[in-house]
Structure formats: structure tokens, C-alpha cells
GUVEX-539497 format. One record per residue: residue number from 1; residue in three letters; x, y negated, z of N, C-alpha, C in turn. Coordinates in steps of 0.1 Angstrom, whole numbers. Each point is the difference from the previous one (the first is absolute). Example, Ala and Ser with C-alpha at 12.3 -4.5 7.8 and 13.67 -1.06 7.14 Angstrom:
# GUVEX-539497
 pos code   nc1   nc2   nc3  cac1  cac2  cac3   cc1   cc2   cc3
   1  ALA   132    57    78    -9   -12     0     9   -12     0
   2  SER    -4   -11    -7     9   -11     0    -8   -11     8
***
This chain:
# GUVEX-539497
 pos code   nc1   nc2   nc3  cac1  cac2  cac3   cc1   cc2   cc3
   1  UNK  1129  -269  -812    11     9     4    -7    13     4
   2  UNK     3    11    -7    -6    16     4     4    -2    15
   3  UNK    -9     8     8    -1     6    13    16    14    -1
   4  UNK     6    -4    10    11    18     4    -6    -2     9
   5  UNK     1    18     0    -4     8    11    15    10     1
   6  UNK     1    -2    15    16     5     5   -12     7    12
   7  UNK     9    11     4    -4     6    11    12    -7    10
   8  UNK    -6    -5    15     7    -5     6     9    11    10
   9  UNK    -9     8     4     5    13     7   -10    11    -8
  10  UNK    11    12    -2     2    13    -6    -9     7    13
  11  UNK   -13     5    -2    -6     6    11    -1    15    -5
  12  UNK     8     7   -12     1    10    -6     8    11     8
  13  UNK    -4    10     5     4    11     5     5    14    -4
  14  UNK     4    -5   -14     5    11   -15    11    -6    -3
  15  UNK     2     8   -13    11     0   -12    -1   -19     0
  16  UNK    11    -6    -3    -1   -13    -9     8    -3   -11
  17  UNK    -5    -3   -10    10    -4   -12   -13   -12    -7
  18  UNK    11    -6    -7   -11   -13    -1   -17    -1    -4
  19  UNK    -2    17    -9   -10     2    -5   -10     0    15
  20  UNK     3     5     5   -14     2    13     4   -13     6
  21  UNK     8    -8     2    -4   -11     8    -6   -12    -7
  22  UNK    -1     1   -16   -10    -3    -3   -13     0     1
  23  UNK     0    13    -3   -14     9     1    -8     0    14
  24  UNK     9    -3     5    -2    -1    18    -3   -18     4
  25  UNK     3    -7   -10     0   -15    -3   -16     1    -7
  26  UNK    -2     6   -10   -14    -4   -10   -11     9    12
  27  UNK     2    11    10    -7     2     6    -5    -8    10
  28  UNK     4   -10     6     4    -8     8   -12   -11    -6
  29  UNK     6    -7   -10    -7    -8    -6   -12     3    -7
  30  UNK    -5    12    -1   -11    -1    -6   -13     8    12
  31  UNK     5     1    13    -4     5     9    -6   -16     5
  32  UNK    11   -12     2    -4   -14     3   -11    -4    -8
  33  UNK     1     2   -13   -13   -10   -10   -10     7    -6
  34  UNK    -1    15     5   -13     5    -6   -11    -9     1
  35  UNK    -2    -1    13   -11    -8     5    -6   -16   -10
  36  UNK    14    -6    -3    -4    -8    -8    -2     2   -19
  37  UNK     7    11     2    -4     6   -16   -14     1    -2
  38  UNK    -4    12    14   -12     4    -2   -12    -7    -3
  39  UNK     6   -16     9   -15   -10     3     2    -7   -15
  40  UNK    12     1    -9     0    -7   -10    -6     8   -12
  41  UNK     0    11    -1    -3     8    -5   -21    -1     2
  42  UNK    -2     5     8   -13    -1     5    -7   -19    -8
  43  UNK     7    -5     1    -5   -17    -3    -1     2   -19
  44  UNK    10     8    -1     1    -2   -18   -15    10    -5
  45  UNK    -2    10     8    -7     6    -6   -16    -2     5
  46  UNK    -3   -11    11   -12    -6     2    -7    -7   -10
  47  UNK    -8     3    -6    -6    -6   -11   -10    -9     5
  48  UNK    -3    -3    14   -10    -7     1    12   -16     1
  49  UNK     6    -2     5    14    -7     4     4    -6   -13
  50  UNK     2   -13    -1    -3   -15   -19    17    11    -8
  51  UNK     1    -3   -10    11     7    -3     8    -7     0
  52  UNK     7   -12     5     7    -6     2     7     4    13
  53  UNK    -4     6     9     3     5    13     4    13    -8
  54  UNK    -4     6    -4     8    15    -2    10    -4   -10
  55  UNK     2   -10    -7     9     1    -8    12    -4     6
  56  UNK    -5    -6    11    12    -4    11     5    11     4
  57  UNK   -11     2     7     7    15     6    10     9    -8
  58  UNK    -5     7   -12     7     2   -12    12    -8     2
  59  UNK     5   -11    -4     7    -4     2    14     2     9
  60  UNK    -7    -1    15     8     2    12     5    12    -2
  61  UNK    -7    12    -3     3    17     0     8     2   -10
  62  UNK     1    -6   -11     9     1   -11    12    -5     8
  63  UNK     5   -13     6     9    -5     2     9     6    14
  64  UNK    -8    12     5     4    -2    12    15    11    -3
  65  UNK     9     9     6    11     1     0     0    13    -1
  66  UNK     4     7   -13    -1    15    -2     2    11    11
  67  UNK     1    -3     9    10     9    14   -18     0     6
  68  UNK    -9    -9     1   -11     3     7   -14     9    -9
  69  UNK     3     9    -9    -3     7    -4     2    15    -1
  70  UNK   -15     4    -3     9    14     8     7    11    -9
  71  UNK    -4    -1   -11     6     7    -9    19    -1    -1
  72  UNK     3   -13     3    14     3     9     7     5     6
  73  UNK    -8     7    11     2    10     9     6    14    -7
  74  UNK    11     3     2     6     9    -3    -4    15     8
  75  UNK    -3    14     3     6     9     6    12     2     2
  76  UNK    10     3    10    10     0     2     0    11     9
  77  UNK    15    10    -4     1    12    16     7   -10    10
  78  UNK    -6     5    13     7    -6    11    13     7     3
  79  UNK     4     7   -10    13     7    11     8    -3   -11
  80  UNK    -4     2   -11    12    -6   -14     1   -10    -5
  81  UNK   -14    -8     4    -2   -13   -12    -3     8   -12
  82  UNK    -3     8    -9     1     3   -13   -16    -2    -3
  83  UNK    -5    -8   -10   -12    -4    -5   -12    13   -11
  84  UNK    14     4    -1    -9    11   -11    -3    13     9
  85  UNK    -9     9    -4     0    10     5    -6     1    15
  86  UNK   -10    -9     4     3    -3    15   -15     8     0
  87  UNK    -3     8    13   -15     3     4    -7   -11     9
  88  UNK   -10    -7    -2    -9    -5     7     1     1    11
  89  UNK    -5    10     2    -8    11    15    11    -5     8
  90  UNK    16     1    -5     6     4    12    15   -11    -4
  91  UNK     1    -7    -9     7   -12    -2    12     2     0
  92  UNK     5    14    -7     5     5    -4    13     9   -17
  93  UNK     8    -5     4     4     6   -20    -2    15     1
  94  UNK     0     4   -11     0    17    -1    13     9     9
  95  UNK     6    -4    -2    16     4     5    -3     1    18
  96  UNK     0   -13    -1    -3    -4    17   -13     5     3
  97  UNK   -11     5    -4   -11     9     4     6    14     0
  98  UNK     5    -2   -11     6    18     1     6     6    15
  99  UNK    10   -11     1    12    -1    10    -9     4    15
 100  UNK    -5    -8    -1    -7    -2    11   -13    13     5
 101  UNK    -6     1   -10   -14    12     1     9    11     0
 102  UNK    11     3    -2    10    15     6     5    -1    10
 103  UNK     4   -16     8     4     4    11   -13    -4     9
 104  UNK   -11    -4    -3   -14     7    10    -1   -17     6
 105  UNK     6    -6    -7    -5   -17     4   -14    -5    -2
 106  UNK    -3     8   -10   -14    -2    -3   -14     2     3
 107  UNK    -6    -2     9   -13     5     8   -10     7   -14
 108  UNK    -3    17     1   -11    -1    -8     6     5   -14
 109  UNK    19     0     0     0     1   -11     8    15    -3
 110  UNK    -1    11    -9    14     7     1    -3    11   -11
 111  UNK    12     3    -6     1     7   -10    -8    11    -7
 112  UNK    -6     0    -7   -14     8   -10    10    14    -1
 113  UNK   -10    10     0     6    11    -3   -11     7     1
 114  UNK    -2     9   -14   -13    11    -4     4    11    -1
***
């Protein structure tokens, strides 16, 4: 039987629509199993180690549950939820940086003019 992952309590201080409380769900989970990715990872790629042990390992890391990987991890704005268009730096959509860097919410940040 696959592993669910439910978020028991919503510790999200933004926008919610189901997309980020997923997203907010795979961050969660893959925040818990790096650690065991990493040591699985490290075992596959020890060449001194019989290959029966890394094929295990292999094994386990293949099997383990798409949500503890990080390429799952979405960017998301915290004030819209909207996935596309978002800036890194400041976790943000375009709109909602706009919004914000004009009314001076933004430390550091303000309108270019030559």
C-alpha cells in the first residue's frame, strides 16, 4: 500500500488553494527524508561497497514516494499561490512584486528611472 502524506495542521501563513497545500505537503516531506535519500544515494555510488548493497540501495530510492524528491517542489507566490512567474529572491508572482515594490514593501527595492 503507497505511503499518503496529508498535512495534519496547515502551518501556512498565505494565500491557500489546493495547489500550495500540496506544495506545502511535498515541502514538508521532502524536508523529513533528505537525510535518508542522501545516505542512500551516497551507498549506491560507493564503489568500494559488494554491488548487491547498492543495488539495494538503488532499489529502496527508486521505491521510495515521489513527494520526497526535490524536483517536486514547486515555487509558489505566497500572496497568490500562482506557480508561474514567481521570483526566487522574494517568493513572489510578477503582479504581486509589482504591487508591492510601488507601495515600498520591499526593502532595497524601487522603481528604475534614467
Amino acid at each position: 500500500m503507497p505511503v499518503q502524506f496529508r498535512a495534519k495542521k496547515l502551518d501556512i501563513g498565505s494565500f491557500i488553494n489546493k495547489w500550495v497545500i500540496r506544495d506545502h505537503t511535498k515541502r514538508k516531506v521532502y524536508k523529513e527524508y533528505e537525510p535518508e535519500r542522501q545516505a542512500l544515494r551516497y551507498i549506491i555510488r560507493n564503489t568500494s561497497l559488494p554491488m548487491r548493497t547498492r543495488a539495494q540501495a538503488q532499489l529502496e530510492l527508486s521505491q521510495m514516494h515521489c513527494y520526497t524528491r526535490s524536483t517536486q517542489i514547486n515555487n509558489r507566490c505566497l500572496l497568490g499561490g500562482r506557480g508561474k512567474g514567481v521570483f526566487r529572491a522574494f517568493r513572489l508572482a510578477r503582479f504581486q512584486f509589482r504591487m508591492n515594490a510601488l507601495k515600498g514593501n520591499l526593502p532595497g527595492v524601487r522603481k528604475a528611472s534614467w
